[in-house]
C-alpha positions in Angstrom: 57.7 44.3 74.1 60.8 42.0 74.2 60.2 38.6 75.0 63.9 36.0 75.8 64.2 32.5 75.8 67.0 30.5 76.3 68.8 29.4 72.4 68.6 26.1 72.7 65.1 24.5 74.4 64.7 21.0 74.9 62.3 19.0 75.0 60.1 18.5 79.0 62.9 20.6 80.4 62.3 23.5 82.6 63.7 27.1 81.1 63.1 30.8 82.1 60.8 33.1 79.9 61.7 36.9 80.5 59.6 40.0 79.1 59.6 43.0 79.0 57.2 46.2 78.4 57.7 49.5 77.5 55.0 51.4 79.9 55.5 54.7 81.6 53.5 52.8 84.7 52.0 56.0 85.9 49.7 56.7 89.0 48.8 60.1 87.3 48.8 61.6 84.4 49.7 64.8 82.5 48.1 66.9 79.5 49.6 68.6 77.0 51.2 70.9 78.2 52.3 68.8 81.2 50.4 69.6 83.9 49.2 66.5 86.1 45.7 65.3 86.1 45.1 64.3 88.9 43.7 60.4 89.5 43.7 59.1 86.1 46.0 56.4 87.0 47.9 54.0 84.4 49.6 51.1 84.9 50.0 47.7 84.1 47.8 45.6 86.2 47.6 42.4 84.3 49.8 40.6 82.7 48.9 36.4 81.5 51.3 34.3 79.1 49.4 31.3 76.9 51.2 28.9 75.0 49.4 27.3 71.5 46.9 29.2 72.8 46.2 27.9 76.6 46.5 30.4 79.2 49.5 29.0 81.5 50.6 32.2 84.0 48.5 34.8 84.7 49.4 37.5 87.5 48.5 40.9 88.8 50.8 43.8 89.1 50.1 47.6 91.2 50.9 50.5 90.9 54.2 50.6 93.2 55.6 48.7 90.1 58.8 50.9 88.3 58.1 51.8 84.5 58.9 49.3 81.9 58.2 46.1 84.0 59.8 43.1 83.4 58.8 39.3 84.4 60.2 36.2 84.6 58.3 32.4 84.5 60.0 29.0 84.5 58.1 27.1 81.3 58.0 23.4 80.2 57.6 22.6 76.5 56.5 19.1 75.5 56.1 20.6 71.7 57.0 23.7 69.6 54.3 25.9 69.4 54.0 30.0 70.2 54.8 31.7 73.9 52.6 35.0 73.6 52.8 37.5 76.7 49.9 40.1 77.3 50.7 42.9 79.5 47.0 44.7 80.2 46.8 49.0 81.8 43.8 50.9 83.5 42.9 52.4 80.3 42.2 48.8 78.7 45.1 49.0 76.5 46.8 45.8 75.6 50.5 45.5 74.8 51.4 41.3 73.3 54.1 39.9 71.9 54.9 36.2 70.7 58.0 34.1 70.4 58.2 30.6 69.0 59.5 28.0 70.9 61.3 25.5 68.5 63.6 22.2 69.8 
């Protein structure tokens, strides 16, 4: 996952998170050998941010989503702490990353 903040934060003022997941965002999937199975759908479907650990976005993606979904969140810091990003699939696999958000 790659998470991007702006360089230079300051204090109470508004800047733009972005992220970025690596996720095939599949509505089927293939064995081995590559043959599709049908209905076992993957794909993102949640995805929250929390920030010194309080939950501050939260949304809900579908299937009708491209792979490797990005987002993007306007943020307000009023201290330094840690941004992480949790991007949740249908199989219950999580996918986080963290960035620290200094003045």
């Amino acid at each position: 996952m790659k998470i991007r903040v702006p360089s230079s934060i300051k204090k109470g003022e508004e800047f733009q998170v972005r992220a970025l997941v690596v996720h095939p965002m599949e509505i089927i999937s293939r064995d081995k050998a590559g043959k599709m199975i049908e209905k076992n759908y993957n794909f993102v479907h949640t995805v929250s941010a929390a920030f010194n650990g309080k939950e501050i976005m939260r949304g809900e993606m579908t299937q009708s989503i491209s792979a490797n979904p990005t987002i993007s969140f306007p943020m307000v810091a009023a201290e330094p702490g840690k941004l992480v990003i949790t991007f949740e699939d249908t199989t219950g696999a999580k996918h986080s990353g963290s960035v620290d958000i200094k003045f």
